[in-house]
C-alpha positions as CSV (number, residue, x, y, z in Angstrom):
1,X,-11.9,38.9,-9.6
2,X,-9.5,37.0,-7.2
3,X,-9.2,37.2,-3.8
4,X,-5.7,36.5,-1.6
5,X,-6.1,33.4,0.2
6,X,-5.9,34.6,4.0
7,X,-9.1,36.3,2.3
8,X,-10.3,33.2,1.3
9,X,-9.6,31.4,4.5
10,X,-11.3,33.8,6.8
11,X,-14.4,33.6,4.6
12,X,-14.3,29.6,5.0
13,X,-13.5,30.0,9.0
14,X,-16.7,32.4,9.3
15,X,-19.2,30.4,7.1
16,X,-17.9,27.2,9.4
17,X,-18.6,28.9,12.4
18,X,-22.1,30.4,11.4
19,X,-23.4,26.7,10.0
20,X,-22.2,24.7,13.1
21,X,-22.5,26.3,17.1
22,X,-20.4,23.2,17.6
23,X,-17.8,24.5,15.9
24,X,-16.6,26.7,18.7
25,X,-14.7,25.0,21.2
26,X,-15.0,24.8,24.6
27,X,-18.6,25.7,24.4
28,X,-21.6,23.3,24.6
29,X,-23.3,22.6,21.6
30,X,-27.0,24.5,21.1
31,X,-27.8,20.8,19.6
32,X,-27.6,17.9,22.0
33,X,-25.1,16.8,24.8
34,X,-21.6,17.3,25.2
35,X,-18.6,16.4,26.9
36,X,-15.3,17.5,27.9
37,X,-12.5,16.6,27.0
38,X,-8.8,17.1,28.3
39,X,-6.7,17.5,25.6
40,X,-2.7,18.8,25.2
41,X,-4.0,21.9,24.3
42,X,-6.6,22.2,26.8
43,X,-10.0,21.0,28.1
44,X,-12.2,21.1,24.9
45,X,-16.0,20.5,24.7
46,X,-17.2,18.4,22.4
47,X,-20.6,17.2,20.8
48,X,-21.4,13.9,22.3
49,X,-22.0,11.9,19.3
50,X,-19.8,13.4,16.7
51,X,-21.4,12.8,13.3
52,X,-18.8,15.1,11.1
53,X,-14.9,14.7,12.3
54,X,-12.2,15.3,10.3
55,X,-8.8,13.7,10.7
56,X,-5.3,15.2,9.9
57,X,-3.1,12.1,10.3
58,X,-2.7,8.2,9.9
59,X,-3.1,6.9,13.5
60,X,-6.3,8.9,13.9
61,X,-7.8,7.5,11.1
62,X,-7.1,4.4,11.8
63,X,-8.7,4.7,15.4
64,X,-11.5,6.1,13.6
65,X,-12.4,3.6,11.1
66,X,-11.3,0.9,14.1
67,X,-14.5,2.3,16.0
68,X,-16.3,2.3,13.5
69,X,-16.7,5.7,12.8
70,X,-16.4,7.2,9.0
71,X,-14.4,10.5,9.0
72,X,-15.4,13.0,6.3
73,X,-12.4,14.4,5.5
74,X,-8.7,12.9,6.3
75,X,-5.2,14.0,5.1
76,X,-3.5,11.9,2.6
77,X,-0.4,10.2,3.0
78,X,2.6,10.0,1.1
79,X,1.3,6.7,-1.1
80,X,-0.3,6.4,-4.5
81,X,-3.5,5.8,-3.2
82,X,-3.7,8.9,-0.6
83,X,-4.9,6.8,2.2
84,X,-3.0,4.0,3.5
85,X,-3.3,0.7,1.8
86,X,-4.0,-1.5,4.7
87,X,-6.9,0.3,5.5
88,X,-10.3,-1.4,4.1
89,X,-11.1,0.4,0.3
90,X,-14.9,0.3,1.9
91,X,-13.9,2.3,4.7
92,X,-12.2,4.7,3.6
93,X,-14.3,5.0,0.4
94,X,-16.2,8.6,0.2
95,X,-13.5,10.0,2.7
96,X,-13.0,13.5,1.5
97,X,-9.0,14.1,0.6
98,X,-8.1,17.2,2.5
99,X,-4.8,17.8,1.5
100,X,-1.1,16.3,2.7
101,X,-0.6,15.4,6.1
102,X,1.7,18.0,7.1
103,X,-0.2,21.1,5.4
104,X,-4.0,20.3,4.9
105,X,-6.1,23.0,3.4
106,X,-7.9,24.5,6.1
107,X,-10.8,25.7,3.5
108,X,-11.0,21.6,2.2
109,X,-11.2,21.4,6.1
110,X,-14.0,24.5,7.1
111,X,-16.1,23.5,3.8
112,X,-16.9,20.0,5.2
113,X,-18.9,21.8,8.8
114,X,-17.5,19.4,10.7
115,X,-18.0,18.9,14.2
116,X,-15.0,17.1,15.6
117,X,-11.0,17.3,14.2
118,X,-8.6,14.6,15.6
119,X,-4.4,15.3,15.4
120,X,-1.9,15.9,17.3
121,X,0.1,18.9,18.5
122,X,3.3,17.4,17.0
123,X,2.0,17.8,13.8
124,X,-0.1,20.2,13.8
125,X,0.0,22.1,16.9
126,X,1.2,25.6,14.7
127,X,-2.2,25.3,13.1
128,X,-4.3,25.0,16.7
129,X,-5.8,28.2,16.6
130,X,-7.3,27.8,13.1
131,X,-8.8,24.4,13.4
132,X,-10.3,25.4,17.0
133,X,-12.0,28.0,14.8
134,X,-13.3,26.0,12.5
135,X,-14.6,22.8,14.8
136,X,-13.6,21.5,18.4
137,X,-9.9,20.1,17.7
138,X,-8.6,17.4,20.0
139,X,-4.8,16.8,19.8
140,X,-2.8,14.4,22.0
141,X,0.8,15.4,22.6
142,X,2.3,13.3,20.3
143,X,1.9,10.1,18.1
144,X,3.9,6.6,17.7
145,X,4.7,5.6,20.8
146,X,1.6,6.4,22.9
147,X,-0.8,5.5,20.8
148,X,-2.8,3.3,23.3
149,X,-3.2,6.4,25.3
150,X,-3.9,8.3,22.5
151,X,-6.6,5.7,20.8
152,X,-8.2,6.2,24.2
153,X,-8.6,10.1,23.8
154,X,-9.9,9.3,20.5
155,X,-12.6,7.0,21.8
156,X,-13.6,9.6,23.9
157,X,-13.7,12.5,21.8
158,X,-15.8,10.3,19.6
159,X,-18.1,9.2,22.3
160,X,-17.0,5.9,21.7
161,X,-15.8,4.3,24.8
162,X,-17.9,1.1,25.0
163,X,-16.3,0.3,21.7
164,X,-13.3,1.3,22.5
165,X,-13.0,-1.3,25.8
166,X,-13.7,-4.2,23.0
167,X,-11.3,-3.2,20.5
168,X,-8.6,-3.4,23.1
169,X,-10.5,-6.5,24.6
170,X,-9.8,-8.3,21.5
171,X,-6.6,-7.1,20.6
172,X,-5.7,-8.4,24.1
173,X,-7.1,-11.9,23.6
174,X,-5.4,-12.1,20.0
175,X,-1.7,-10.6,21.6
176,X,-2.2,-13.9,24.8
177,X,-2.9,-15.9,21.6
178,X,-0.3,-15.7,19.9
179,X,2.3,-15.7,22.4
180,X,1.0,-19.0,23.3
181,X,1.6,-20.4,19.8
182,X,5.1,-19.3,19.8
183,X,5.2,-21.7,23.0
184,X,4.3,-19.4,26.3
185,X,6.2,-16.3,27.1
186,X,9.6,-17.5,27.5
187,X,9.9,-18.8,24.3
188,X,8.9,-15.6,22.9
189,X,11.4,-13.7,24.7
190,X,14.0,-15.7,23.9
191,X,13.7,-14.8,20.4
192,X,15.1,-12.1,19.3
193,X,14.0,-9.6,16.9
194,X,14.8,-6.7,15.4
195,X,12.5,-4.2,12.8
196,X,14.7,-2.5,10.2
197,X,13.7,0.3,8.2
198,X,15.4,1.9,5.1
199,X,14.3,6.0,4.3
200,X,14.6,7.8,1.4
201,X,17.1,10.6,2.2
202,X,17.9,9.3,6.1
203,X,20.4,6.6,7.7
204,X,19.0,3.3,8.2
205,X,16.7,3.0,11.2
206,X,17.4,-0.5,13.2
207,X,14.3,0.4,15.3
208,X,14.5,0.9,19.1
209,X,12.1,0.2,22.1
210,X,10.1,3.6,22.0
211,X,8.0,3.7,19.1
212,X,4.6,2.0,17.5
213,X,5.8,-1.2,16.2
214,X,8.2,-1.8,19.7
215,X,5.0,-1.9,21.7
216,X,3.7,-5.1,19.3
217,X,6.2,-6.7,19.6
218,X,6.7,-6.0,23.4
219,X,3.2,-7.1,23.9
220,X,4.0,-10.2,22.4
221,X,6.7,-10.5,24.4
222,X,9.6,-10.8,21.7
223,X,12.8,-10.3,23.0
224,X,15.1,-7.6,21.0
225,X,18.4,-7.6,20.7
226,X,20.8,-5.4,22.8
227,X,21.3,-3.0,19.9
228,X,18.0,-1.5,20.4
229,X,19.3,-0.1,23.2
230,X,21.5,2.2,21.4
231,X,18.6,3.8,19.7
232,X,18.5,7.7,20.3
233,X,15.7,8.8,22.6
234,X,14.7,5.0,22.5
235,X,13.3,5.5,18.8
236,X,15.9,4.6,16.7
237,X,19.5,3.7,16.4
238,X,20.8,4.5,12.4
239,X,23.3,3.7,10.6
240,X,25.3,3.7,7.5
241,X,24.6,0.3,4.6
242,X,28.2,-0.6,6.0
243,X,27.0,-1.6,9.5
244,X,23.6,-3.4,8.7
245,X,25.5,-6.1,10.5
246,X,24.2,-4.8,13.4
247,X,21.0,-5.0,12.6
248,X,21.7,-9.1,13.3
249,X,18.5,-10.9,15.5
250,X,17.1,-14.3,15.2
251,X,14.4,-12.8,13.0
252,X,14.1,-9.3,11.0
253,X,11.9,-7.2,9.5
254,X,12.4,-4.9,6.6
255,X,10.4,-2.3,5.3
256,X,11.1,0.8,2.8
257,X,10.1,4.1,2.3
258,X,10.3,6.0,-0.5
259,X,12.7,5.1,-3.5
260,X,14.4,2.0,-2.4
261,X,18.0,3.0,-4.8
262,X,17.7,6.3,-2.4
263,X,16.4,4.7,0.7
264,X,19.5,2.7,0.4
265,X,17.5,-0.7,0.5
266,X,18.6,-1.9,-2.8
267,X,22.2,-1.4,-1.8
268,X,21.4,-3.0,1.6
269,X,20.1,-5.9,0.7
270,X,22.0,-6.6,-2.2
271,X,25.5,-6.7,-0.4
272,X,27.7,-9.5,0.7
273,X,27.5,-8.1,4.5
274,X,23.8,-8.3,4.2
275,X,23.4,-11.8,2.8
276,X,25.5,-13.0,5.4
277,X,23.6,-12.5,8.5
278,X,22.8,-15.3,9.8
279,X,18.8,-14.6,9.6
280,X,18.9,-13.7,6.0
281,X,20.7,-17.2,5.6
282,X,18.4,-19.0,7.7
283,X,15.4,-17.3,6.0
284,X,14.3,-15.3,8.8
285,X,14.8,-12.1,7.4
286,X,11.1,-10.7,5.7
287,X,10.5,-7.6,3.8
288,X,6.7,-6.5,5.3
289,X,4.7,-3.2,4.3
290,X,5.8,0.1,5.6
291,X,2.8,1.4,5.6
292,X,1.0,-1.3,7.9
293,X,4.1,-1.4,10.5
294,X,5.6,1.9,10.5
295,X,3.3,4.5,9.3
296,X,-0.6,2.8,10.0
297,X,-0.2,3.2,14.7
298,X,-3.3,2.1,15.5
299,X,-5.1,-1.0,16.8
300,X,-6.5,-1.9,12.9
301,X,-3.0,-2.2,12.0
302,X,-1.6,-3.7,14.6
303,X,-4.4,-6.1,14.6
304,X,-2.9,-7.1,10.9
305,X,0.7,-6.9,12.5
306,X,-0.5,-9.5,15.0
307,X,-1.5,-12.1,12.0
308,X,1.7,-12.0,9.8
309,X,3.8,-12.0,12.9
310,X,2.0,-15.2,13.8
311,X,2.4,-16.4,9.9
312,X,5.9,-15.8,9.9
313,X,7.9,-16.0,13.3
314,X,9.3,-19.8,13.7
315,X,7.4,-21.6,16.5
């Protein structure tokens, strides 16, 4: 006999709910200590010490496994491997795949009991009402751009604030470090760099000041070039393989996702208009991995970020 899936769903939601108290949120758990914990859906309680979380996108993976906390489920992304690449195999090694990032499968989700799920409501804010059923959910508002703030709610949610402090304690120390190797802040500024990224199916995205890889480099304290501040809602300014020209800095990055015929990077980079900037003829423009710059937004990544900017900006 089969069953419909809303069936099957509701079963997985109830036998979640009965094996965990914790899974209701907002309520203390019958098990130990909890905490709340103001979210962008609302003040959500949550077990102290969460020992089962389940995370539904990259950047709260990546605080996860930064805190040293192994999830037991986690959506996949779009890459052979499911999980992003940069991440550590041992880390990520036993994590339950759960489904895609934008649709996980709530029962892969319920059948794990677990006691904490990390997202965001730009992603999966539709689905609140589900995941609260099935464990305490804490979403931030959005991802990218805040994700300081948001690695912060993480740490919290996970009881992990101690942690947390040295995390961004050393990130700090290695950011002061290398500025200082490129010669002390004004040198840094006065280079001038720019992060270019080609998409399958989408313009070409000369990245602007508001998003995840602009706050590296800000911290840094690389300057960017005034195009940047074209970029729509400070994200990103696109345009067509015909005005990559703009795209011109002392130094740029490259990355590519998705086909790169269709992503328009073969075309790109192949062209007369592309060869002739003067970075790519001083050998300053560097193809780097789209999934550790663009897609990883989290202090583990930018940690990585951190050592091949150092290995290859000019000093």
């Amino acid at each position: 006999m089969t069953f419909p899936r809303r069936a099957v769903l509701a079963g997985a939601l109830a036998l979640a709910a009965t094996a965990c108290s914790s899974a209701r949120p907002n309520s203390p758990s019958s098990t130990g200590s909890s905490h709340l914990v103001k979210t962008a859906m609302g003040d959500v309680r949550v077990k102290e010490h969460p020992q089962r979380v389940v995370v539904l996108d990259t950047a709260e993976l990546d605080s996860a496994i930064t805190l040293g906390v192994k999830p037991v489920g986690a959506t996949h992304a779009d890459v052979a491997s499911g999980f992003l690449d940069y991440l550590p195999k041992d880390k990520v090694a036993g994590i339950k795949d759960v489904g895609a990032m934008m649709s996980p499968g709530l029962e892969s989700v319920a059948a794990l009991g677990p006691d904490l799920i990390l997202t965001s409501k730009v992603r999966h804010g539709d689905k609140y009402a589900e995941l609260s059923k099935i464990a305490p959910t804490v979403m931030t508002e959005s991802t990218g751009y805040p994700w300081k703030q948001n690695f912060q709610l993480h740490a919290l949610a996970l009881g992990r604030t101690a942690e947390a402090k040295a995390v961004t304690d050393e990130y700090g120390a290695h950011v002061r470090e290398l500025t200082a190797r490129l010669g002390g802040p004004a040198k840094a500024a006065a280079l001038k760099v720019n992060v270019v990224r080609f998409v399958e199916g989408a313009d070409i995205r000369i990245y602007g000041r508001k998003n995840y890889i602009a706050t590296v480099l800000a911290d840094v304290g690389l300057g960017r070039p005034a195009v940047v501040d074209r970029a729509k809602d400070g994200f990103s300014y696109d345009v067509s393989p015909e005005r990559i020209d703009l795209a011109d800095a002392d130094v740029i990055f490259h990355t590519t996702y998705g086909d790169p015929a269709k992503a328009k990077a073969t075309q790109t980079l192949g062209s007369a208009l592309w060869k002739g900037l003067p970075a790519v003829r001083a050998g300053r423009a560097h193809a780097v991995d789209d999934q550790l710059w663009i897609q990883g937004i989290g202090y583990g990544a930018a940690e990585a970020i951190l050592r091949e900017l150092g290995e290859l900006l000019p000093r």
